[in-house]
C-alpha positions as CSV (number, residue, x, y, z in Angstrom):
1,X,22.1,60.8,-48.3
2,X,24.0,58.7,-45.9
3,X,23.6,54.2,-46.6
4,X,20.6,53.5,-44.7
5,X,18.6,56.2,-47.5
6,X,20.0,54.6,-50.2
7,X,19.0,51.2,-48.7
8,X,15.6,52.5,-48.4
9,X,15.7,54.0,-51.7
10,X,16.6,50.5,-53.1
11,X,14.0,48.8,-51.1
12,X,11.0,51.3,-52.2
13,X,12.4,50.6,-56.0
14,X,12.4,46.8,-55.6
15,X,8.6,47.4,-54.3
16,X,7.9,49.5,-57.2
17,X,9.3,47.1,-60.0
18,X,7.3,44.2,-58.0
19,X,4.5,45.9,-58.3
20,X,5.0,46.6,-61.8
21,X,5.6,42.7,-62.3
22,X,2.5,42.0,-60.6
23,X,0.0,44.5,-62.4
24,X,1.8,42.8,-66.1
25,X,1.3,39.4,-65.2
26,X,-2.3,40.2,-63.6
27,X,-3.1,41.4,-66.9
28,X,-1.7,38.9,-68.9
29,X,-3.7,36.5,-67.2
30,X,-6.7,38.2,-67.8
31,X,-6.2,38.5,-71.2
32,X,-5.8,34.8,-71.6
33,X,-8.9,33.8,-69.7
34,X,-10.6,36.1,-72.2
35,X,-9.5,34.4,-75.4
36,X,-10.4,31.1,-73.9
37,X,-14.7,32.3,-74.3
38,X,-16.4,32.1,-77.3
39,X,-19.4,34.4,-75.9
40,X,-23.6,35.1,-77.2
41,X,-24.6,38.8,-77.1
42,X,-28.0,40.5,-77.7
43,X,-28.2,42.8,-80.9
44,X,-28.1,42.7,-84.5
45,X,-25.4,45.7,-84.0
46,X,-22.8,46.2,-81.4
47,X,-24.1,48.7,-78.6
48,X,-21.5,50.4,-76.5
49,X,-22.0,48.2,-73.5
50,X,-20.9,44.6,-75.5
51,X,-18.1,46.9,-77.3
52,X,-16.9,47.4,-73.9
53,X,-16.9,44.4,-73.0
54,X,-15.8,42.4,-75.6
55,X,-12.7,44.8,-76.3
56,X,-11.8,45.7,-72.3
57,X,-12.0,41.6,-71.6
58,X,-10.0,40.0,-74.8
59,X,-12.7,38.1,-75.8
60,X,-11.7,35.4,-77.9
61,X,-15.2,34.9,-80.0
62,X,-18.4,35.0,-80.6
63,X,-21.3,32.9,-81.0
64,X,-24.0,33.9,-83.5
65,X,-28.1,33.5,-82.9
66,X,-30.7,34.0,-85.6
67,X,-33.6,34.7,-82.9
68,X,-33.4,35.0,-79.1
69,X,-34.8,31.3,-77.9
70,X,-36.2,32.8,-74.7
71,X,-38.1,34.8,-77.0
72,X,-38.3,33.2,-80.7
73,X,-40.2,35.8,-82.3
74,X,-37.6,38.4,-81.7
75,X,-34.4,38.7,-83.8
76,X,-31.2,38.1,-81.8
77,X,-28.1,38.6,-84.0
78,X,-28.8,37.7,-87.7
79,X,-31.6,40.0,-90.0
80,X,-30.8,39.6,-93.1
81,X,-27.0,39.5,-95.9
82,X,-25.8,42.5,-95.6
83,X,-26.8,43.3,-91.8
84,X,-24.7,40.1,-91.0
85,X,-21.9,41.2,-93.3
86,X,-21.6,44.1,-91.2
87,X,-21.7,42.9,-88.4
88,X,-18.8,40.9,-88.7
89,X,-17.0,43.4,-89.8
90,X,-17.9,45.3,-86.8
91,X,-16.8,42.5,-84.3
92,X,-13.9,42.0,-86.2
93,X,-12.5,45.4,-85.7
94,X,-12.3,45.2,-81.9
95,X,-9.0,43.4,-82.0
96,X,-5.7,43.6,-83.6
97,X,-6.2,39.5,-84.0
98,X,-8.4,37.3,-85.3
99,X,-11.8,37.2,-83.6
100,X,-13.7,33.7,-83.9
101,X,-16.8,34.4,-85.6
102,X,-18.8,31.1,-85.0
103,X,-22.1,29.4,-86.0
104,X,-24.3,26.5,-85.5
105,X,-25.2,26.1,-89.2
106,X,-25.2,22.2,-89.6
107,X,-28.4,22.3,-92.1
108,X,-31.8,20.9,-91.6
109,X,-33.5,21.5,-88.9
110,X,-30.0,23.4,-87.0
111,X,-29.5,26.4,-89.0
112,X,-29.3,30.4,-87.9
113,X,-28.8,31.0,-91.4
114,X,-33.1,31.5,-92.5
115,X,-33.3,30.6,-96.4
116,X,-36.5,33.0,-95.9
117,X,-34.0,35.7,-95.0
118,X,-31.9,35.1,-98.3
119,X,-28.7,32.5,-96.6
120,X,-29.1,29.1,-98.1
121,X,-29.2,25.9,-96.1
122,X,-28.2,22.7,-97.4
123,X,-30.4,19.9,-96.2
124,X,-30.0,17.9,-93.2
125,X,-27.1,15.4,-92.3
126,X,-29.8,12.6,-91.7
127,X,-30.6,13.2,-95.4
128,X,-27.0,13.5,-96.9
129,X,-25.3,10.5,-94.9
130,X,-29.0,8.6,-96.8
131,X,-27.7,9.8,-100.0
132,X,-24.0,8.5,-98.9
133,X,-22.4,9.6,-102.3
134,X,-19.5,11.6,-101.7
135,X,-19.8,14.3,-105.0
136,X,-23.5,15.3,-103.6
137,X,-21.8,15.3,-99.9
138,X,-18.8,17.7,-101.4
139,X,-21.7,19.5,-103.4
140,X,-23.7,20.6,-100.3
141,X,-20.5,20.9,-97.7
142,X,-18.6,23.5,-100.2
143,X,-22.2,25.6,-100.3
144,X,-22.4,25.7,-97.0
145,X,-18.9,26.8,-96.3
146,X,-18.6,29.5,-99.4
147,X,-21.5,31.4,-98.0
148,X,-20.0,31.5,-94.2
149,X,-16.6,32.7,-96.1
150,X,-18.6,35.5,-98.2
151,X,-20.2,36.6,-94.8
152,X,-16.8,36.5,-92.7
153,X,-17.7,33.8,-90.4
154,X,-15.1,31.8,-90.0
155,X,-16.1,28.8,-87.5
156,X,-19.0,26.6,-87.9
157,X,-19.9,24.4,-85.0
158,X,-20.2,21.5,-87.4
159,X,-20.2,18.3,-88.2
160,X,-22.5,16.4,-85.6
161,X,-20.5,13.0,-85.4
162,X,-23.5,11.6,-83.3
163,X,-24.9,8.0,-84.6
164,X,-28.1,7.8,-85.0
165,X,-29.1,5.1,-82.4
166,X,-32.1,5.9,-81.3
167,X,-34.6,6.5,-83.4
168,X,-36.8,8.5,-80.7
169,X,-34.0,10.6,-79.3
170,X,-35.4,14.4,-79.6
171,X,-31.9,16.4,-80.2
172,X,-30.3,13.8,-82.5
173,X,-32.3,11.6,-84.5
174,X,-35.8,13.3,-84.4
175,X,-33.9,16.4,-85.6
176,X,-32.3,14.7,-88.6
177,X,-28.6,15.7,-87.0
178,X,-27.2,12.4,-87.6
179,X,-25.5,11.1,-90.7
180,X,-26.2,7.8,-89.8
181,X,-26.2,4.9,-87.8
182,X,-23.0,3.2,-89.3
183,X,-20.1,4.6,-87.8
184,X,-17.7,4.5,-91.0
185,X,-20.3,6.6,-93.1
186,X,-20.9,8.7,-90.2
187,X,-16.6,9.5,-90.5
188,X,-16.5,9.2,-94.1
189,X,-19.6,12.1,-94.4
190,X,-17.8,14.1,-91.4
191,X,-14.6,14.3,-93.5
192,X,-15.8,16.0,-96.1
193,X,-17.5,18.4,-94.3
194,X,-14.3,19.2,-92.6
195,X,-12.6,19.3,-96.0
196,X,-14.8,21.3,-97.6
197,X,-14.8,24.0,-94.8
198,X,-11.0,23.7,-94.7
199,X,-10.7,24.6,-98.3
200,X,-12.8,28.1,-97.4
201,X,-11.0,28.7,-94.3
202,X,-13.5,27.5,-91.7
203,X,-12.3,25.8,-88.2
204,X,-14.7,23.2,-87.5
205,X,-15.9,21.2,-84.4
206,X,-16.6,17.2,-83.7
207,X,-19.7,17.3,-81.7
208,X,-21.3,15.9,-79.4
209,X,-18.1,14.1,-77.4
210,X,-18.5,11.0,-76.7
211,X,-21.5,10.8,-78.7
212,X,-25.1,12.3,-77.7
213,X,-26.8,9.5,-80.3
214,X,-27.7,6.9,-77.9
215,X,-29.7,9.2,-75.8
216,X,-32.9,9.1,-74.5
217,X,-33.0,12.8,-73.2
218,X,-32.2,16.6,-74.2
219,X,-29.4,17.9,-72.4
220,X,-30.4,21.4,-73.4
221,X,-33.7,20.8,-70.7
222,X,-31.8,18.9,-67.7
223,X,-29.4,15.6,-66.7
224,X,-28.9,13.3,-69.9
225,X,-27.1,10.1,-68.6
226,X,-26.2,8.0,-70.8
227,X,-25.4,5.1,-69.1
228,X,-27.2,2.4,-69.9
229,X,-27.6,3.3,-73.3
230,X,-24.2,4.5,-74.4
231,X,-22.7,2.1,-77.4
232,X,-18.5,2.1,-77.6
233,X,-19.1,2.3,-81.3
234,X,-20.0,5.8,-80.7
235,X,-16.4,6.6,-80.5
236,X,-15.5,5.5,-83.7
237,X,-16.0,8.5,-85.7
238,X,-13.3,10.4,-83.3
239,X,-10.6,8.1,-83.1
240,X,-11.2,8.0,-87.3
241,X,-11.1,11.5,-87.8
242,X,-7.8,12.1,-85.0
243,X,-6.4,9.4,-86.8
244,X,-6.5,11.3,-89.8
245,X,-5.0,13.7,-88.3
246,X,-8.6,16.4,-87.3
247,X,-7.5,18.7,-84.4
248,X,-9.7,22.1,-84.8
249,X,-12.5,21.5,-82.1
250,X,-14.1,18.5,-80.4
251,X,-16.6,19.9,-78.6
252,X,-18.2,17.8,-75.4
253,X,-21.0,16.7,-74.2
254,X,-23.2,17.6,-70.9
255,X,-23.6,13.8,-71.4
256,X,-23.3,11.5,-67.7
257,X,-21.7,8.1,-68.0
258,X,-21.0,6.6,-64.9
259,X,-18.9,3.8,-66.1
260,X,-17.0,6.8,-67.2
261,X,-17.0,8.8,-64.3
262,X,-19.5,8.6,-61.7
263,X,-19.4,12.1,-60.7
264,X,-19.2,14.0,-63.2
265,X,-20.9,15.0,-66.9
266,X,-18.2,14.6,-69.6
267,X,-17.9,18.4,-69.8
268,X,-16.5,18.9,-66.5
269,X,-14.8,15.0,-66.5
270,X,-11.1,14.8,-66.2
271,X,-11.6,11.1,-67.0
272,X,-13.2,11.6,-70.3
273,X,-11.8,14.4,-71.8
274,X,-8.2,14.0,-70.2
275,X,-8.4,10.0,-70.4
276,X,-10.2,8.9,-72.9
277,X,-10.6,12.3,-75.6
278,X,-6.6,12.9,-74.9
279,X,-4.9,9.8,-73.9
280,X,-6.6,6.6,-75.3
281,X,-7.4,9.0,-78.9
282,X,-4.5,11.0,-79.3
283,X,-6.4,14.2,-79.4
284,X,-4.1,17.0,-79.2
285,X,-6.5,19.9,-81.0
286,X,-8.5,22.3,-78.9
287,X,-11.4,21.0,-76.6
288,X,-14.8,23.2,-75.5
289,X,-17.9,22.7,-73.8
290,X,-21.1,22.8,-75.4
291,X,-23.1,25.8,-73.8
292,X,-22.5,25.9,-70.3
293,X,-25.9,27.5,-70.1
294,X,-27.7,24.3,-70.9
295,X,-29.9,23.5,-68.3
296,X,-27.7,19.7,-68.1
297,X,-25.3,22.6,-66.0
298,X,-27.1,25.1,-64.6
299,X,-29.6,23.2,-62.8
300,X,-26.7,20.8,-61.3
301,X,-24.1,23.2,-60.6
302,X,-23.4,26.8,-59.8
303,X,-21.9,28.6,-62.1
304,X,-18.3,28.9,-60.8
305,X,-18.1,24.9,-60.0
306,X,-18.8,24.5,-63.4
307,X,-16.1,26.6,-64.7
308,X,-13.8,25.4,-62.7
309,X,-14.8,21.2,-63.1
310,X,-14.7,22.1,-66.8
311,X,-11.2,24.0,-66.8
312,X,-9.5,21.5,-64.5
313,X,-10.9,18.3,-66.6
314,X,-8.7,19.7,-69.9
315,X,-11.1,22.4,-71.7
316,X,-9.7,25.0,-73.7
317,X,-12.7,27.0,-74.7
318,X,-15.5,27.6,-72.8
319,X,-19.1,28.4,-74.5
320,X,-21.3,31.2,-73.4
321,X,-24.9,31.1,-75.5
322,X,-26.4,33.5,-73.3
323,X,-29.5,32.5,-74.9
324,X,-30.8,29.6,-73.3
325,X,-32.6,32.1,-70.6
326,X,-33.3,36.0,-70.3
327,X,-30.3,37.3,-71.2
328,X,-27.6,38.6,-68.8
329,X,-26.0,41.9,-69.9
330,X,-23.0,41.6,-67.4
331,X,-22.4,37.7,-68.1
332,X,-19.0,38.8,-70.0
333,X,-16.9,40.4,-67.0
334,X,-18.5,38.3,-64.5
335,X,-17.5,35.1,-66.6
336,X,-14.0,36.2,-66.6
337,X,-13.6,37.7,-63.0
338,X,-15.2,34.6,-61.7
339,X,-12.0,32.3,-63.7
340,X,-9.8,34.9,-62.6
341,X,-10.5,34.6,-58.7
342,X,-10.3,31.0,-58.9
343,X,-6.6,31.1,-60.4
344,X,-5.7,33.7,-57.9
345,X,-7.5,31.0,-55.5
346,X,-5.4,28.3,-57.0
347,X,-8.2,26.4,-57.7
348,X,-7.5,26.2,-61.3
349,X,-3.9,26.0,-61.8
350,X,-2.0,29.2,-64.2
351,X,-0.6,26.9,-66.0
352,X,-3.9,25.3,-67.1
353,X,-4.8,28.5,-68.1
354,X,-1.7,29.3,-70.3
355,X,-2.2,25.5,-71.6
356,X,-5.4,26.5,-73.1
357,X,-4.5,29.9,-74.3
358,X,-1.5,28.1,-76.2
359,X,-4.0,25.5,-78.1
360,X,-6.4,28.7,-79.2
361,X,-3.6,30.9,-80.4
362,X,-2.1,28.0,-82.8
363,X,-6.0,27.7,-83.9
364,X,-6.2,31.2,-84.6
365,X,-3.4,31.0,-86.5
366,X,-5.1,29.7,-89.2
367,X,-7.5,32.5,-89.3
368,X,-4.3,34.5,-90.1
């Protein structure tokens, strides 16, 4: 072979190792994007189609359901002890790591866990922040998280740090979520929750960033704006909590303050989570969305804006309910090609991306 093949021969290698590169780094990044959902899913057993997807996509949790809310009289994900048991153990199984294995099990009226079914549910946080004596606060918190140990969940979306402002607002106060009014005893209550759920192993999340008390609207049914009701004070429970040094989950609002940003909901708000949730607190723990299926979203914004406002404002986990409507088989892949394209796009920068994978992995590290 005279220089000019062995030039070739070189050139056709380099092309083969590049492409190499490429395909490794292409997967990479799709593996990241997947650890970065925490996803819903139809069935109180895995079928071979959310297997699939789940395993083939690196999905980095799960969201559990009692009853499909499109359709309450039909189960979703949760029948009874030992059915849940199993199930856990099934979804844990997909991986070699950690899977999150999350709820929404506050008590009261917010609970997936049925005490007709056999869980238990300790009473609402309107009705423990009334008691306000920290041994029958411990008391219920330590319940609450034993039983989500014992059935291998090991994230409750939980406590609502929401003051109770509003005495008519229908997904706060009306529901009992709120400790209180008083933003120390809201903080004080908070804290041993998160304790409590420490002690068994439980991540937990702050919720509803920067405070969904004030409201006079449901973000789960459209645009909840908050401006002209919104109370600084509502921020207090946070900057207690960071200060004490809280950095599992905050978890953000579809909440619009214009004062804040007049664009944007803080979900998809650089200037909230970024400025305010980051800089001014000091927040350096993992930030998500509440349900980007909430109708506060999907009536405002197509799916793929709101991905990539939420991404670019500083999110680290996206949520996927799947619930709030007829349920979308294919939602998974499509989630994660839609992220995908837009990185390849450079619409959301990679290292975004690899910013958010870095704050889940040291969170899962704990599950470890």
């Amino acid at each position: 072979m005279n220089k000019y093949g062995f030039i070739l021969l070189d050139i056709l290698l380099l092309l083969i190792i590049f492409s190499v590169v490429r395909q490794y780094k292409n997967s990479q990044l799709k593996e990241k994007i997947g650890q970065l959902l925490v996803v819903g899913f139809d069935g109180t057993t895995l079928d071979q189609q959310t297997r699939k997807e789940l395993r083939s996509h690196h999905i980095g949790g799960v969201i559990l359901f009692e009853k499909n809310l499109s359709k309450p009289d039909s189960l979703r994900n949760i029948a009874d002890r030992e059915q849940l048991k199993r199930l856990v153990e099934e979804l844990q199984s997909i991986h070699s790591g950690p899977m999150f294995i999350s709820i929404d099990q506050e008590g009261g009226t917010v609970a997936r866990l049925n005490p007709t079914k056999g869980f238990y549910n300790p009473p609402s946080q309107k009705h423990i922040g009334s008691l306000n004596r920290i041994d029958s606060s411990r008391h219920y918190a330590a319940l609450n998280a034993r039983q989500l140990r014992e059935l291998g969940i090991n994230m409750n979306f939980t406590p609502c740090v929401d003051l109770s402002i509003n005495p008519d607002n229908p997904i706060i106060a009306l529901r009992e979520r709120a400790f209180s009014d008083d933003p120390m005893v809201v903080a004080q209550e908070a804290a041993i929750v998160v304790e409590e759920n420490h002690k068994a192993g439980i991540i937990t999340s702050l919720k509803h960033f920067p405070g969904h008390g004030s409201s006079q609207t449901d973000s789960h049914m459209g645009l909840t704006d908050i401006t002209n009701t919104y109370d600084p004070k509502e921020l207090e429970p946070y900057a207690s909590l960071i200060g004490q040094g809280y950095e599992d989950i905050v978890m953000v609002g579809h909440l619009f303050n214009s004062e804040v940003d007049a664009s944007y909901p803080a979900s998809l708000s650089a200037k909230t989570i970024t400025g305010i949730l980051r800089n001014q607190l000091g927040y350096e723990g993992v930030v998500a969305t509440d349900d980007m299926h909430m109708q506060a979203i999907t009536r405002e914004y197509s799916y793929p804006h709101a991905l990539e406002l939420a991404l670019n404002a500083g999110v680290d986990m996206i949520i996927i309910g799947n619930n709030a409507k007829e349920y979308e088989a294919n939602l998974i892949g499509e989630t994660c090609s839609v992220i995908y394209d837009l990185v390849k796009a450079g619409r959301i920068p990679e290292e975004r991306i690899d910013e958010a994978y870095g704050r889940i992995l040291r969170l899962k590290e704990r599950l470890n």
